[in-house]
ROROTOR-733545 format. One record per residue: residue number from 1; residue in three letters; x, y, z of N, C-alpha, C in turn. Coordinates in nm, 4 decimals. Layout:
N
   resi   resn       n.xx       n.yy       n.zz      ca.xx      ca.yy      ca.zz       c.xx       c.yy       c.zz
    NUM    ala          X          Y          Z          X          Y          Z          X          Y          Z
...
END
This chain:
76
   resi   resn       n.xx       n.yy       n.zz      ca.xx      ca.yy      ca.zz       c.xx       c.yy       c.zz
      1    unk     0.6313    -0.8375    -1.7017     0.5900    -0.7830    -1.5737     0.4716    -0.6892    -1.5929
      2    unk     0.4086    -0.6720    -1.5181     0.3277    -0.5443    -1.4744     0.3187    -0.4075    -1.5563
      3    unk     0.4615    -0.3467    -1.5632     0.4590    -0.2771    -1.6074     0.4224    -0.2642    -1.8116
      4    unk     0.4892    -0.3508    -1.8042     0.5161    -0.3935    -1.9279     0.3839    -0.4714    -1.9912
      5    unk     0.3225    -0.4725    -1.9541     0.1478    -0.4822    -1.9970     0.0833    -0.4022    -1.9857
      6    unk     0.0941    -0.3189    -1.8964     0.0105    -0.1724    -1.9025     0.1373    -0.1124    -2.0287
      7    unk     0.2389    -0.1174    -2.1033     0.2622    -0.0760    -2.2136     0.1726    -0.1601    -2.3126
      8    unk     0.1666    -0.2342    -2.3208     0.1153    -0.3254    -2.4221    -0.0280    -0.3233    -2.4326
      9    unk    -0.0991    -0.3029    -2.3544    -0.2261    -0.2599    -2.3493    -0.2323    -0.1521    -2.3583
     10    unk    -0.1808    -0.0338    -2.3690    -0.1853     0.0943    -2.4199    -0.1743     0.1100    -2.5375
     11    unk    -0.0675     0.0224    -2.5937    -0.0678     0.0460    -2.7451    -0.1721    -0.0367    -2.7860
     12    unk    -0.2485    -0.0959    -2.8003    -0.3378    -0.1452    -2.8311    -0.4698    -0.0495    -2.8206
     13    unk    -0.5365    -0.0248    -2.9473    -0.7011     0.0845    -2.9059    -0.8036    -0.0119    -2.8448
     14    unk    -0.8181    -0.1690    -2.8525    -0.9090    -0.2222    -2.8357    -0.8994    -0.2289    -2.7064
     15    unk    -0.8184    -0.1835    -2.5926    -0.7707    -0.1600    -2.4497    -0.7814    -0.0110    -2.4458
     16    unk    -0.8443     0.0728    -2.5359    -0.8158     0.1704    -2.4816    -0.9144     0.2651    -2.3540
     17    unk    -0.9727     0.2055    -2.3453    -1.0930     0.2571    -2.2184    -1.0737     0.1709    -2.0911
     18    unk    -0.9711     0.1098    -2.0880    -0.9393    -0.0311    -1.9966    -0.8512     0.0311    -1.8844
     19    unk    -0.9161     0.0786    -1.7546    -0.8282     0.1342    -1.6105    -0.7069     0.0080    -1.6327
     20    unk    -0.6059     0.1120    -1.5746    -0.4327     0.0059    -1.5239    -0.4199     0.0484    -1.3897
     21    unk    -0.4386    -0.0765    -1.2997    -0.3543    -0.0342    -1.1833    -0.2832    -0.1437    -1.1616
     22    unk    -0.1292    -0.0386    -1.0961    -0.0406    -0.1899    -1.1282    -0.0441    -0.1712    -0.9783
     23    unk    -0.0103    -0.2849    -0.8672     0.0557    -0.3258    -0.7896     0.1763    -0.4015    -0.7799
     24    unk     0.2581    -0.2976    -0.6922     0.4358    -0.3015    -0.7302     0.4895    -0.2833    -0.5976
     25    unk     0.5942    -0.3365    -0.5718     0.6858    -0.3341    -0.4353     0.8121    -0.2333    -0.4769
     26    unk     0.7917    -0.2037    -0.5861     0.9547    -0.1038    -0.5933     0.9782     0.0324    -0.5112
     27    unk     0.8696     0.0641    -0.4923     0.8734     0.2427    -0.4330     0.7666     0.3136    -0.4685
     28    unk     0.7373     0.4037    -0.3414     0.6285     0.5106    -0.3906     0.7897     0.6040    -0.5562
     29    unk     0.8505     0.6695    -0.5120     0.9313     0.7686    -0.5853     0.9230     0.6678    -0.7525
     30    unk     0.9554     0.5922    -0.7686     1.0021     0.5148    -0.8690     0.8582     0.4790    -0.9215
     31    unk     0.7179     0.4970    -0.8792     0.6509     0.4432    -0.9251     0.5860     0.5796    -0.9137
     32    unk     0.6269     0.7055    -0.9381     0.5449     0.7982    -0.9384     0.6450     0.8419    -1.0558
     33    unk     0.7390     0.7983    -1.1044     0.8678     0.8578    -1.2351     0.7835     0.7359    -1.3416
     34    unk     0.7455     0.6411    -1.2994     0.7415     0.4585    -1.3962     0.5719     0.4756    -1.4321
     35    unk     0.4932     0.5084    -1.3595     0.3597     0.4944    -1.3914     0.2910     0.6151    -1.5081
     36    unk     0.3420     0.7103    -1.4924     0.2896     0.7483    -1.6567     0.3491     0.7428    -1.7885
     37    unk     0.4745     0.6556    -1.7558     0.5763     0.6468    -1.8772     0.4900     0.4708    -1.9056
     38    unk     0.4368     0.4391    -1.8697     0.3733     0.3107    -1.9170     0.2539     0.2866    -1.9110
     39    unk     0.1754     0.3908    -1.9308     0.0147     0.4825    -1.9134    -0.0258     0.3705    -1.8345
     40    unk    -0.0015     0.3115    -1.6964    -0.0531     0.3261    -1.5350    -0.1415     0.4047    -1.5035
     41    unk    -0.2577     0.4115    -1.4570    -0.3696     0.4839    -1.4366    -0.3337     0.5219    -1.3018
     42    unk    -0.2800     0.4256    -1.1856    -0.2941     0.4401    -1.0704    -0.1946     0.3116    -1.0342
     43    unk    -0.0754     0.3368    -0.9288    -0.0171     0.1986    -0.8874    -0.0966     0.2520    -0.7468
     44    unk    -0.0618     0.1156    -0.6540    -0.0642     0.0893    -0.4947     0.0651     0.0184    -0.4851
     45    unk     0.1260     0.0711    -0.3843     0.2792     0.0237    -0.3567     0.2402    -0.1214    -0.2187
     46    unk     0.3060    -0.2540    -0.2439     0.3011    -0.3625    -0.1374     0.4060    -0.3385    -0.0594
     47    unk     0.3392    -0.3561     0.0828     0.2175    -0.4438     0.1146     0.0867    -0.3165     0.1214
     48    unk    -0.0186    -0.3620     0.0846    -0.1481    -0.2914     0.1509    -0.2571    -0.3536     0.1838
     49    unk    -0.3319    -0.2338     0.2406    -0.4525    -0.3052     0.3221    -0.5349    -0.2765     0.1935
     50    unk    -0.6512    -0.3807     0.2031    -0.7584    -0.3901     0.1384    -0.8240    -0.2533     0.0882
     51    unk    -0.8679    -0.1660     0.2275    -0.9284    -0.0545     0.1760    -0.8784     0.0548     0.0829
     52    unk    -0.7337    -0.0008     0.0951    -0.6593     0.1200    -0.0045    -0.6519     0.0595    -0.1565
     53    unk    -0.7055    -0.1099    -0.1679    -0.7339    -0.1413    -0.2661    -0.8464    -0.0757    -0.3614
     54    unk    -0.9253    -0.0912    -0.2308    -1.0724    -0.0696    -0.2775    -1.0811     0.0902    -0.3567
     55    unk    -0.9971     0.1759    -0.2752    -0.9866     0.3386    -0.2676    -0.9145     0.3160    -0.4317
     56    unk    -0.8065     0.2805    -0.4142    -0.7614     0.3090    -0.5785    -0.8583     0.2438    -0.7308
     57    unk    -0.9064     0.1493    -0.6856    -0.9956     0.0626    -0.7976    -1.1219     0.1953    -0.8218
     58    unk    -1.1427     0.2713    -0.7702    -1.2981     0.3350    -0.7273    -1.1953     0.4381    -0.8264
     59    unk    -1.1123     0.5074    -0.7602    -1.0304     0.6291    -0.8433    -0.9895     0.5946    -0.9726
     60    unk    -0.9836     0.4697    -1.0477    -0.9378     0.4259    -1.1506    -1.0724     0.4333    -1.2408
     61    unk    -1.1419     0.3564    -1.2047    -1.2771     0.3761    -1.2415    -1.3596     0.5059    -1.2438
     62    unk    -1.3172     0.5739    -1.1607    -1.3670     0.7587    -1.2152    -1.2611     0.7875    -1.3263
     63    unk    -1.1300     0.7835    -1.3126    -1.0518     0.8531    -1.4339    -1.1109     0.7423    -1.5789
     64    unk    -1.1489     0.6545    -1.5710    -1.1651     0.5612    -1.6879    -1.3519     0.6682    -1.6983
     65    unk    -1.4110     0.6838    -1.6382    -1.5297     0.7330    -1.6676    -1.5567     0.8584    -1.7456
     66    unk    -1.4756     0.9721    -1.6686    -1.3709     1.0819    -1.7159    -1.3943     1.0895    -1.8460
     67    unk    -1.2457     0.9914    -1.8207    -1.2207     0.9648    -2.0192    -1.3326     0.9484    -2.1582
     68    unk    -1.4176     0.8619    -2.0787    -1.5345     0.7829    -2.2089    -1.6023     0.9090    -2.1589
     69    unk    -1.6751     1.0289    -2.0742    -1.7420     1.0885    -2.0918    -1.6379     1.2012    -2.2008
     70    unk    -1.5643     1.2321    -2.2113    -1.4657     1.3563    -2.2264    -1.4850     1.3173    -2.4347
     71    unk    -1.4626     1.1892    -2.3905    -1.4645     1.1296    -2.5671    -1.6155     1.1175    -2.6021
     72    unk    -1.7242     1.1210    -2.5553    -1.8144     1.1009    -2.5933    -1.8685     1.2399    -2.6224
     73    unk    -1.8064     1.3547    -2.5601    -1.8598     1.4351    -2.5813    -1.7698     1.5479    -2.7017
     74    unk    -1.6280     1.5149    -2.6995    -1.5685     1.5914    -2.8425    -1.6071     1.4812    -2.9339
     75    unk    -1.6899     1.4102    -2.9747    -1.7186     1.3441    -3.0751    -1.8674     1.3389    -3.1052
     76    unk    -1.9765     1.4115    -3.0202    -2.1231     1.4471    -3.0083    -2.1650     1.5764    -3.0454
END
């Protein structure tokens, strides 16, 4: 499942600059306890509208930017 690839791609470094957003029907509560225990960048709970697609992909992509600036710079 879902989740269970955003584990698997975490443990992996060659994924490690790689945004996770999972889309999941279980619950906002359960997916706010589940998404950093399986380094989830960002879920969207189904059903949703498009723009809240769009809204989380954009926020995933700043925290992934974040990151590579944050590492580029304790290593410069």
């Amino acid at each position: 499942n879902g989740w269970e690839l955003a584990r698997y791609f975490r443990s992996k470094p060659e994924f490690k600059d790689m945004g996770i957003l999972i889309l999941t029907g279980i619950g906002e509560s359960l997916n706010d306890m589940t998404s950093p225990l399986y380094g989830a960048d960002a879920y969207l709970d189904k059903p949703f509208e498009l723009d809240d697609l769009i809204s989380k992909v954009e926020e995933v992509v700043s925290l992934v930017r974040g990151r590579q600036a944050a590492a580029e710079s304790s290593a410069g």
